[in-house]
C-alpha positions in Angstrom: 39.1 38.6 -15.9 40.9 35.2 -16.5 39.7 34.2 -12.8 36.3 34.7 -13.8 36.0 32.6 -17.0 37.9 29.8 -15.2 35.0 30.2 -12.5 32.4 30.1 -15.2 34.2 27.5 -16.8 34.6 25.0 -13.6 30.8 25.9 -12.3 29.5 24.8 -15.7 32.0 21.8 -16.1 30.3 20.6 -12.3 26.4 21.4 -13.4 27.1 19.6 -16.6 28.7 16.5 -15.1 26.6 16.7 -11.8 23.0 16.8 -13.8 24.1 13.8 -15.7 25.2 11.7 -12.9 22.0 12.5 -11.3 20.2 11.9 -14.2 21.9 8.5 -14.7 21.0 7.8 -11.3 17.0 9.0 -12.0 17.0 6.6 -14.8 18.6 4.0 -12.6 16.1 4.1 -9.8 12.8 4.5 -12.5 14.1 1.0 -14.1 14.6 -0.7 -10.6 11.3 0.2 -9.3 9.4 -1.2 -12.5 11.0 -4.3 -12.1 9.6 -4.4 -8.0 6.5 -2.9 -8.9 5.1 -6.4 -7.9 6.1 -6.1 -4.2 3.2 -4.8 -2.6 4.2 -1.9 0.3 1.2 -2.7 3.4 -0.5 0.1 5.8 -0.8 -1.0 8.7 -4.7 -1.4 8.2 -3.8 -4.4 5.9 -1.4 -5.8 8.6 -3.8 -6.7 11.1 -5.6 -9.5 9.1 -2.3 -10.6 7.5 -2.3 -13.9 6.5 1.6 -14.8 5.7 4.0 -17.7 6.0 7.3 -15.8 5.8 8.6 -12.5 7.8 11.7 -11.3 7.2 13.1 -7.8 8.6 14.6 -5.9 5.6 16.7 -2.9 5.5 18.6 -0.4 3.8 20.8 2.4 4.9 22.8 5.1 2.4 24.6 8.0 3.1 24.7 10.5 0.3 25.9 14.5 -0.2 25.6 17.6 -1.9 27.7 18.3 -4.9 29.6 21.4 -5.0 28.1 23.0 -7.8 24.8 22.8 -6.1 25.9 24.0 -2.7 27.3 27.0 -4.5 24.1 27.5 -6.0 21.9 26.7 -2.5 24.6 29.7 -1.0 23.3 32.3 -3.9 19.6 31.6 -3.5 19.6 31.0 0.5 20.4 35.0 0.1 16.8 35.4 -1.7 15.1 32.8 0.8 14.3 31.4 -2.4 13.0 27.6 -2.6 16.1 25.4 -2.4 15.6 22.9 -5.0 19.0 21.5 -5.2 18.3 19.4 -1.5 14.7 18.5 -2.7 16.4 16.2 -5.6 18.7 14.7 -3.2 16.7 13.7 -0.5 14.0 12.6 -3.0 16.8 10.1 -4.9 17.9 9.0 -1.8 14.2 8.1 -0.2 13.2 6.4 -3.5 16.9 4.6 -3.8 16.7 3.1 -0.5 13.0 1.9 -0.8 14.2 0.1 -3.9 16.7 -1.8 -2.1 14.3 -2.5 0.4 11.9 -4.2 -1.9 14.5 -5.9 -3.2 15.5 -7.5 -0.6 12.2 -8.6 0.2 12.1 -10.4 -3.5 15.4 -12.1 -2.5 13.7 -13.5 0.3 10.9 -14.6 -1.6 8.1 -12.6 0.0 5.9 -10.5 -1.9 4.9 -7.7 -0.1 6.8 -5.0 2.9 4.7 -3.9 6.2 5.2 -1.2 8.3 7.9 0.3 5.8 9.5 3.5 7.9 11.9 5.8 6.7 14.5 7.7 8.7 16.5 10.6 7.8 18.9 12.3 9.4 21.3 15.1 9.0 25.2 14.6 8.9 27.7 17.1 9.5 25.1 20.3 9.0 26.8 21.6 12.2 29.9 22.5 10.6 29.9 25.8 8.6 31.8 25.2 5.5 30.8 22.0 5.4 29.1 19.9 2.6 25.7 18.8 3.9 24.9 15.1 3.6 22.0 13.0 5.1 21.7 9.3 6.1 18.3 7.7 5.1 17.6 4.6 6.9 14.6 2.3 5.5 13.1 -0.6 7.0 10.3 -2.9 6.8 8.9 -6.8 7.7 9.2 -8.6 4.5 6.2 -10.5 4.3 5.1 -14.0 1.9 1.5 -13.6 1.8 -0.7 -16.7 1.1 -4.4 -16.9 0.0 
């Protein structure tokens, strides 16, 4: 009985501190995209008749994994071939993270708009059984200064 409030106990300690760290990092991201919200991302439509004085390859790679609490969690529900949420959040804050450094480079070099922005994810260590699952995302663009 002791074992299992300890197990309660640590699986609530890791949601609690795990949804604020990824809340923190939510908030983080939300603020850094509202200041870049001025650096224009291009299709490649709007490429072709590009006017621009500046291009500048920009990049950004992160690496990031699974907590603990949320690979127990992805374990229970895989049983239920339910929707596993708990990888959704992670790639989504990773995507949206690396885009934002992305842009910001771009504003360091003075340009005002990214073309051809591609994003690249791939899987790290999922072959392994026990395991925690992580994922590289790779973004990169031409940072571009376009001119009237």
């Amino acid at each position: 009985m002791l074992d299992l409030i300890i197990l309660i106990i640590l699986l609530w300690l890791w949601y609690f501190f795990g949804h604020r760290a990824e809340k923190n990092h939510y908030k983080r991201i939300i603020e850094k995209e509202k200041e870049l919200i001025d650096i224009v991302v291009l299709t490649k439509t709007d490429v072709k008749n590009l006017n621009a004085e500046t291009w500048e390859i920009v990049y950004w790679t992160i690496v990031v994994s699974i907590d603990y609490f949320k690979k127990f969690i992805s374990s229970f529900v895989k049983i239920f071939w339910w929707r596993i949420n708990a990888y959704e959040s992670l790639l989504d804050r990773a995507r949206r993270d690396t885009l934002v450094k992305v842009k910001q480079q771009a504003k360091d070099a003075w340009c005002n708009a990214i073309a051809n922005l591609k994003i690249e994810t791939s899987s790290i260590s999922k072959w392994q059984k026990w395991q925690i699952g992580s994922v590289e995302i790779l973004s990169y663009a031409t940072a571009v200064k376009i001119t009237n």
